[in-house]
C-alpha positions in Angstrom: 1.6 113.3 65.0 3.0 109.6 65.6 3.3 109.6 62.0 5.3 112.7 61.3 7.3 111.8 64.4 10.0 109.1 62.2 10.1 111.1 59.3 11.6 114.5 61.2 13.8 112.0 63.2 15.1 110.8 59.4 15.2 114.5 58.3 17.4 115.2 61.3 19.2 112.5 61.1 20.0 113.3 57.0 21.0 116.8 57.8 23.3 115.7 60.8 24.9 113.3 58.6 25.3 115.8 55.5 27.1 118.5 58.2 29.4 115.7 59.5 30.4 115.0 55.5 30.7 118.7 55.3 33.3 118.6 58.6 35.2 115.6 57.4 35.7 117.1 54.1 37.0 120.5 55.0 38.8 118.5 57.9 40.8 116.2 55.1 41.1 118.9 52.9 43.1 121.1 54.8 45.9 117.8 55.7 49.4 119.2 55.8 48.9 122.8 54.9 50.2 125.5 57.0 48.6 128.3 59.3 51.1 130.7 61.4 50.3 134.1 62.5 53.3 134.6 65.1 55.2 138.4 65.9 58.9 137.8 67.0 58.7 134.1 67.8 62.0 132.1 68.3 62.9 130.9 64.6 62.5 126.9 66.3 59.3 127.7 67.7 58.0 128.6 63.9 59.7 125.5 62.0 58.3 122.9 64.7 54.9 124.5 64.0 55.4 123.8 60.2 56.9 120.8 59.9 54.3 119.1 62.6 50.7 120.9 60.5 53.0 119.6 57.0 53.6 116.3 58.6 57.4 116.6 56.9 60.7 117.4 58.7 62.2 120.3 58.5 66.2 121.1 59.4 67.9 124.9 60.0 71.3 125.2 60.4 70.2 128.9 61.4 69.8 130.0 65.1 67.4 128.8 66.6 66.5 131.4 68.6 66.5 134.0 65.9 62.6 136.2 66.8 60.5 135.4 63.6 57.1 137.0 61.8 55.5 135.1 60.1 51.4 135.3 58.8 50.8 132.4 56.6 47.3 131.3 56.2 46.3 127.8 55.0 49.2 127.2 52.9 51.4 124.5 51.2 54.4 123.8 53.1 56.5 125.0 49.9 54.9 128.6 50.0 55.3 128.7 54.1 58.8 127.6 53.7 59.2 129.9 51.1 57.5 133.2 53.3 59.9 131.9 55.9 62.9 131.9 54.2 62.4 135.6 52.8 61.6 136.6 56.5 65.3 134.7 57.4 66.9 136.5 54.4 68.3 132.8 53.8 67.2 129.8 51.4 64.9 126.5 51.4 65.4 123.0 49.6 64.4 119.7 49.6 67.0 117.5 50.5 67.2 113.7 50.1 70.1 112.0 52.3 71.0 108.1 51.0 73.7 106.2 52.7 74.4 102.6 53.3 73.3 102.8 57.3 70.7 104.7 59.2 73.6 105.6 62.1 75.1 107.7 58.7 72.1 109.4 58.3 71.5 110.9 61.2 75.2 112.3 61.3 74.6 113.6 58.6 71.8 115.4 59.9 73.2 117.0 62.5 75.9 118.1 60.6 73.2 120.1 58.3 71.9 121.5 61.5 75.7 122.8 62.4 77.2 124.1 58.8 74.3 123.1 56.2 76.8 121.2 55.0 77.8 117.2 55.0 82.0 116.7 55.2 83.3 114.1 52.9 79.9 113.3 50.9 79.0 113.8 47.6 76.7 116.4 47.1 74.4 117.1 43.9 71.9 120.2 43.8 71.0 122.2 40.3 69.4 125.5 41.5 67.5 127.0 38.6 68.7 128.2 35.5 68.8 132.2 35.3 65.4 133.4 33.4 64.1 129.5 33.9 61.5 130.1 36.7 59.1 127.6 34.5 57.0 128.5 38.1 56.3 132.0 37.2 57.7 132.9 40.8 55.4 130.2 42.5 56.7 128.3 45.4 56.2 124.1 44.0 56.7 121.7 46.4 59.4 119.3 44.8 58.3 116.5 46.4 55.1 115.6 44.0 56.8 116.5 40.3 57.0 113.5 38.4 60.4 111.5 38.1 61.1 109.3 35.8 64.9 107.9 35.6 66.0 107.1 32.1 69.3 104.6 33.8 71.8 104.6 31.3 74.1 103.7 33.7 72.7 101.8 36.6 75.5 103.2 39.0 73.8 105.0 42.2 75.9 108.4 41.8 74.8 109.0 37.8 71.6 108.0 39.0 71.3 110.6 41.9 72.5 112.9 39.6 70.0 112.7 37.2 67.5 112.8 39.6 68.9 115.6 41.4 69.0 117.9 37.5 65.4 116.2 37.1 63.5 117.3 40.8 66.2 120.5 42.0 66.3 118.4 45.1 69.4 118.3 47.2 70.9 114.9 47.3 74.0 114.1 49.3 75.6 110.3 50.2 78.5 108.8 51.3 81.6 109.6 48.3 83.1 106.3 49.0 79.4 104.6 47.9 78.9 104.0 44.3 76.6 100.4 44.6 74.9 99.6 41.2 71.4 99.3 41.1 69.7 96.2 39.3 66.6 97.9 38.4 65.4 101.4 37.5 62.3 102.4 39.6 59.2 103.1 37.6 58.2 106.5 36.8 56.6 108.2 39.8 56.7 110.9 42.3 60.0 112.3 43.4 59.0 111.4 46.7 58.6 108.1 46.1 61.4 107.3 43.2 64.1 108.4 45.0 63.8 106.3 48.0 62.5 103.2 45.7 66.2 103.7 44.1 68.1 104.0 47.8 66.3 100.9 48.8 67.1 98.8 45.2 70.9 99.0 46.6 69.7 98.3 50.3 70.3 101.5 51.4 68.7 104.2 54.2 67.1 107.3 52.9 65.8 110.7 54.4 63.5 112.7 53.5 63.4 116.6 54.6 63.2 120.5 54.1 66.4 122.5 54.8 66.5 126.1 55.9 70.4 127.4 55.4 72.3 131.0 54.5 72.3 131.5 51.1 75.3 131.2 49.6 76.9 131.2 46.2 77.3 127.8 44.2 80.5 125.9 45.0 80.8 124.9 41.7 80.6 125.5 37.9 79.0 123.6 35.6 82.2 121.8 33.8 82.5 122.2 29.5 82.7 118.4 29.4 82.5 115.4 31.2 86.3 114.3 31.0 87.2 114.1 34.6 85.0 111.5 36.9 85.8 113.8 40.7 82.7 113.5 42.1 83.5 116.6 43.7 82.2 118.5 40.8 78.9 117.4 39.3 78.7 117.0 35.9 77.3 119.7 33.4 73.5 120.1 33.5 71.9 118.1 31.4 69.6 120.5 29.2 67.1 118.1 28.2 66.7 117.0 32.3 66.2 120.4 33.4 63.5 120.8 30.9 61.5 117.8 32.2 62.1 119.2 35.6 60.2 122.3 34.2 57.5 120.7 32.6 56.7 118.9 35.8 56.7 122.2 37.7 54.2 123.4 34.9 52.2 120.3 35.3 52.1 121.5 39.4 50.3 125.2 38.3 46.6 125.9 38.2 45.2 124.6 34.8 44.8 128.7 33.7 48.4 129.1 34.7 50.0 125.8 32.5 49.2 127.5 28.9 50.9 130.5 29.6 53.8 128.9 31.2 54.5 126.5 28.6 54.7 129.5 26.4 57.1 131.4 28.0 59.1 128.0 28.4 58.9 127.7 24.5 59.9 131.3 23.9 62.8 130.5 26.4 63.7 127.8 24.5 64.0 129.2 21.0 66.5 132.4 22.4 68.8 130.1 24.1 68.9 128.0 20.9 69.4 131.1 19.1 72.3 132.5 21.9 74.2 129.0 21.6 76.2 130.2 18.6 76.7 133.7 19.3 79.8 135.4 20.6 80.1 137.0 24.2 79.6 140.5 23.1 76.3 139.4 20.6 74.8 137.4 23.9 74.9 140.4 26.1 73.1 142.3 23.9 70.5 139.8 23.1 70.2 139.4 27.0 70.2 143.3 27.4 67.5 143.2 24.5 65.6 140.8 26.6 65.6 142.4 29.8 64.1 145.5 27.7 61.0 144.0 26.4 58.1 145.9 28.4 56.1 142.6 29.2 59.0 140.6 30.2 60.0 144.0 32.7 55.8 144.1 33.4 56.3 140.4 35.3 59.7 140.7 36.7 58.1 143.9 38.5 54.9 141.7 39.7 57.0 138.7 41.1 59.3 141.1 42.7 55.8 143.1 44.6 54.7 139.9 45.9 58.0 138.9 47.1 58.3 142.4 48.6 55.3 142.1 50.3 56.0 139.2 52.6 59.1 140.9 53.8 59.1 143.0 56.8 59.2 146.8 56.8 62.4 146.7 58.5 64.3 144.5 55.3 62.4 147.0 53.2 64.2 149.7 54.8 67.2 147.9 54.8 67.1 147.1 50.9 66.2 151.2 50.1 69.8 151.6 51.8 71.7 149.1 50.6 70.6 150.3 47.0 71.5 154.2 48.1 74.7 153.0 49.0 75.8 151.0 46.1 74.5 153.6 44.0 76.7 156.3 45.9 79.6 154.1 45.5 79.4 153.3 41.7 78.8 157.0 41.3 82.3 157.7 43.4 84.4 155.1 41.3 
């Protein structure tokens, strides 16, 4: 009996210790994802509760006090932001802030919170193309795609730029600051690249999620680059917003990433093919698009499981809306 005595003590001992692994590992592998199951909550009370389980920040300039549903279970912070934003009827972003001070930075903050909007700063954001969702409708957190900077000009704002075609983040600064940089960050994370590059010109960056009314682009992508306002971003750079796909790809399940970089080929080739054609021939290739029954198939599976995180009360609301438009084309 003395002798069996040690080894049960060991065989407890092994089994306490494997449960303990066990514990840690689900412990770590549940770090910054996102559990809310909340009925009419103020809209502050939701976004504190996801930005401290994310570990990020997140800034509304939405009421605060708007009541919010929201049942998100174990989820990045991309696809709680995203739930949240349909729920808000408004949009999310990742936004990176750069200026020369911190004191700037937080102004510029709170002027988020109050118009979602920074006066008198430069502001660079590429939403995605139309048809371009490399995704396939899946909420990727911008934050981890990878970034690499090709510099031909070393100047902060081209820079920024590029990075802002090259991630989809939001970056504003200061208009009035255009420091050179005098070295290119290595190839990394977005998270990581672009505030490498704010600190190569000894500058303060900011890092956070933005919840704002959705609204229609300010601006037009330019047909050339002759004029240097910084008020109007350059054109899109095709070849950028193509890596910023590929990265997004790179972000899917490995049994999502073939068929994804298939549809981002066949993309490709009819946008190639619709450069050279005139306005009427590009409607109907875009009609003839729209047609095609697999193509209509996913549209109409995206749009189920966007329609099923809204509440029955925007559902209604939509039906109506639809009616009513309908009524009035019908009238005209």
């Amino acid at each position: 009996m003395l002798k069996l005595f040690p080894k049960r003590i060991l065989l407890l001992g092994a089994l306490a210790l494997l449960l303990l692994v066990a514990i840690v590992a689900r412990w770590i592998s549940g770090w910054g994802l996102v559990t809310v199951h909340v009925t009419n909550v103020p809209l502050g009370t939701v976004i504190a509760s996801i930005a401290r389980q994310a570990g990020v920040r997140v800034e509304t300039s939405l009421d605060l006090t708007k009541p919010v549903s929201l049942d998100v279970d174990h989820v990045p912070v991309a696809e709680a932001l995203s739930s949240l934003s349909i729920r808000t009827e408004s949009s999310w972003r990742l936004v990176y802030l750069a200026a020369p001070t911190k004191a700037e930075l937080d102004n510029a903050v709170i002027s988020l919170r109050g118009t979602g909007k920074v006066d008198d700063w430069t502001s660079y954001f590429y939403p995605q193309p139309p048809f371009a969702d490399a995704a396939g409708g899946e909420a990727v957190d911008p934050r981890y795609l990878a970034l690499s900077l090709e510099g031909t000009d070393k100047g902060l704002p081209p820079l920024l730029n590029e990075a802002a075609q090259k991630s989809g983040a939001l970056i504003l600064f200061p208009k009035d600051w255009a420091p050179a940089a005098s070295s290119i960050p290595k190839a990394n994370q977005v998270r990581k690249t672009i505030p490498s590059l704010v600190q190569s010109v000894h500058g303060k960056s900011a890092e956070l999620f933005l919840l704002a009314d959705r609204e229609r682009r300010e601006w037009q992508p330019r047909p050339d680059d002759s004029t240097t306002d910084l008020d109007q971003p350059p054109p899109m750079n095709p070849l950028w917003i193509e890596q910023r796909q590929f990265a997004q790809i790179a972000k899917l399940p490995p049994e999502k990433q073939a068929e994804a970089k298939q549809e981002q080929a066949e993309r490709k080739t009819m946008f190639a093919e619709m450069k050279d054609l005139s306005p009427e021939e590009r409607r109907a290739k875009m009609q003839a698009m729209m047609a095609d029954p697999d193509r209509m198939e996913k549209m109409a599976d995206r749009m189920l499981l966007r329609d099923a995180q809204m509440t029955t009360q925007q559902r209604i609301n939509r039906a109506v809306n639809y009616i009513q438009r309908k009524a009035a084309a019908k009238g005209q």
